[in-house]
Every structure is written in C-alpha cells, then in structure tokens.
N, C-alpha and C positions, 0 to 999 in steps of 0.2 A: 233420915230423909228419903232413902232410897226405899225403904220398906212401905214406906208415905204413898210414895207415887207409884210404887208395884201395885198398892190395895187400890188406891184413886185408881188407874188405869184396868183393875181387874173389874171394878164396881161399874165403871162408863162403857166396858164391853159389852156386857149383855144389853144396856139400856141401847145402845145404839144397834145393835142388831133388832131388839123388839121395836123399833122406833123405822127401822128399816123394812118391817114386816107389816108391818100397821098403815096398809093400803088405804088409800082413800079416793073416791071418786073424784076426776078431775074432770077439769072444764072441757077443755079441747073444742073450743068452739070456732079455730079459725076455719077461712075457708082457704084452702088449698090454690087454687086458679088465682084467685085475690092476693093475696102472699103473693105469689107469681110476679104477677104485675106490676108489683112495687118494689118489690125486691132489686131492681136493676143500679138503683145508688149503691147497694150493701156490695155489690159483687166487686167492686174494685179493691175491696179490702177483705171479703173473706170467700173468692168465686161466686159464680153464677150458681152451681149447685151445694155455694156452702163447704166448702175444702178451702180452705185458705193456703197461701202459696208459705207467705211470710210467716214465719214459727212463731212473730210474737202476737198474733194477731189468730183468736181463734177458731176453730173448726165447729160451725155451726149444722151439720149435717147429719142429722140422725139423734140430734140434742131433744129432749124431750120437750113439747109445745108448749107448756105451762112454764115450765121452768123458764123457755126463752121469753115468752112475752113478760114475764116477771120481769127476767134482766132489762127489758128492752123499757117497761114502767118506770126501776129503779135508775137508770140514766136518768129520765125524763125530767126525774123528782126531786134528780141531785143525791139523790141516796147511796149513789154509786157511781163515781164520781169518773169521768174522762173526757178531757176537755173535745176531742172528736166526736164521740158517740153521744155527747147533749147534743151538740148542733146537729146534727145525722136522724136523732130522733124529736127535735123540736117537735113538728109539726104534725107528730102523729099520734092517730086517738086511740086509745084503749084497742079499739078493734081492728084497726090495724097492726097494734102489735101481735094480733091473736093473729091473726090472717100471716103474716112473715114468720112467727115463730111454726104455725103450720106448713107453710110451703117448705122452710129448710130442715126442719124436721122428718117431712117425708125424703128425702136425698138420703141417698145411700153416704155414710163417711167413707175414707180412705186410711186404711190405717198402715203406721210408719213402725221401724225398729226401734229396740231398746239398744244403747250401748253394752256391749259384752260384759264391760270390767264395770260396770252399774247394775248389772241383772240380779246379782247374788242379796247386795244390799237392797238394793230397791223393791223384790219381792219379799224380803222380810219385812219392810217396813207396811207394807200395802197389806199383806197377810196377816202379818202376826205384833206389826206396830212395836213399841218399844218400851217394855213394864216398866226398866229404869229410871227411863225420864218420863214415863208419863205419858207416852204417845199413842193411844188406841188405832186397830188396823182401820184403813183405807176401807177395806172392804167390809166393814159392819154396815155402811150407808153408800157404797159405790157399787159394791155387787161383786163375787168372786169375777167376775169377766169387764167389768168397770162397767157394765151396761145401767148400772145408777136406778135409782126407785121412782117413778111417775106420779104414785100416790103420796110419796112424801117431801115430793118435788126438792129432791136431790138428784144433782145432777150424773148424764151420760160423760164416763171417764177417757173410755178407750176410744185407743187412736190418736187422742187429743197432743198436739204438739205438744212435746216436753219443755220447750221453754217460755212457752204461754201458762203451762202449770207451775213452771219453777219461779215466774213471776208474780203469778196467782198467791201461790204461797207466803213468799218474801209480803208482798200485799198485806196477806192478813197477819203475820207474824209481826209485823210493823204498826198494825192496826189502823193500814189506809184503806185497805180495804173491808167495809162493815157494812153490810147488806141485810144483816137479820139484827135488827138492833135488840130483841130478847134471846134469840139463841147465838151464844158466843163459840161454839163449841171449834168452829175452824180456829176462829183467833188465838183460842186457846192451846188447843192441838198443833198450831203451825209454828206455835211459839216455841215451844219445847223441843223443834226439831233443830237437828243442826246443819249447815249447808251443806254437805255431804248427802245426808238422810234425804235433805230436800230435792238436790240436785239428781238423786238415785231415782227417789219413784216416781219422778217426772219423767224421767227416761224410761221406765218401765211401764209408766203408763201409757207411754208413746205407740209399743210394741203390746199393751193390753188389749185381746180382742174375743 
C-alpha cells in the first residue's frame, strides 16, 4: 500500500506543478473605486482593507480577483455553502462580485507568525508533501512563497490566518466543503492528512510570505 501511494503521490507531483505553470488569461474586469463602495457590509467581518481580525474568518487582501469573485458566485449558487455569506451576497450581480473581489485584492495583506514547535512539520508538508500517505506538496499550486497562481485561479496562501486554513482543510477532508465539482484534488489531498499535518501547515502558512 505504501509503495501505492509513494507512485500515486510521485505521478500528481509533476501534474500539479505543470497545471501550476499553465497560465491563463484572466478576467480581472472589476472596477476598483466600485468594489470600494460596496464593500462597507464586508468590513465587519473581514476589515475595511480586507485583514480580518477574527482567525476564523478569512483574509481577503491581496487574494487574487478572479479567484474572489468565483468564491463570492459559488455562495451565491449554494455551491459553497455558509449560511452568513448567502445572505451577505444575495443581492449581488456577477459584476459586483467582480468589482469587491478587485477592490480587496488591491489592499495590501498583513502577514502573521507560524508557531515554532509546527514550523519543522508544517514546512515539509507544504514543500515536499507526504509520499507515504499520498499527500502532494502545498506548493505545486500555491507557490514556494504561498503567493498562489492567477491564471489557474488557485488561490493567494500566505499570511492567511491558520485556523481559517485548518478549517478550510477539515472542510474538504470532510467533503463539506466541494467547490470544483470535476477537480477533487483538495478533497482528496486533505483527506489523507492527519491533524497534526493539518494543524502544521496551517501555521506555517500563517507565517508564509
């Protein structure tokens, strides 16, 4: 079994890295000042400029602008399921997500520390993933610095609160969280981790910049 998931996990490395290289023109068609102006409902739960205070609530600030107005459609659509951010985004149209995921995407994030006694594990797992069980590194699709891919609208890692990612994870490891209904690849990836692993490169991502 374990030579199983050494080959599996040696075969999904390179594909995820070629998959992480294979830029594609995005949309990016918010308008910046527009985002602005709407944005003032968002700030009580994730600031004004997008840093959110609360760790389980995430940091939308420097998140790439396709990726957000994706998320912000996938509420909308029930695709992605949270009972605050349907009603948050009821009433807004397509180009309005475009516009808010521009405005908080121009703000600078703020990035936080990794825990000491998590850094050791938590940057293997992110680097170099885990052949045994199967777990491919973090960074074939987040980026050695977690700064995430635009064209393949995978998301900006670093900075990002660690227990907004160690949520994130348990999420799709759970399989409540499913946003790409043809690529499984988190679900499957988050599966194989164990809460330790989980709990590590969430903290490491924290301190990723």
């Amino acid at each position: 079994m374990k030579n199983y998931l050494a080959i599996t996990v040696t075969l999904l490395v390179p594909m995820i890295f070629s998959q992480a290289g294979a830029v594609t023109e995005t949309k990016s068609t918010g308008d910046v000042e527009a985002g602005k102006a709407k944005s003032a409902s968002c700030a009580a739960c994730h600031g004004a400029d997008g840093n959110s205070i609360n760790p389980e609530w995430p940091k939308l600030a420097g998140q790439h602008e396709d990726y957000l107005a994706k998320q912000l459609l996938y509420f909308h659509s029930g695709e992605r399921e949270n009972a605050t951010m349907k009603g948050m985004v009821a009433g807004l149209s397509e180009q309005d997500a475009q516009n808010l995921a521009a405005y908080f995407s121009s703000q600078e994030p703020q990035f936080g520390t990794a825990d000491p006694a998590l850094v050791e594990l938590g940057e293997k797992i992110y680097r170099s993933g885990n052949a045994e069980s199967g777990v491919a590194p973090c960074m074939g699709c987040h980026g050695p610095n977690g700064a995430g891919n635009p064209g393949a609208n995978y998301p900006a890692l670093r900075g990002q609160h660690a227990k907004y990612v160690e949520l994130q994870l348990h999420g799709f490891a759970e399989g409540k969280r499913v946003n790409e209904n043809s690529v499984k690849m988190m679900q499957i990836l988050a599966s194989r981790m164990t809460n330790r692993e989980i709990r590590a490169v969430a903290s490491y991502i924290q301190g990723l910049h």
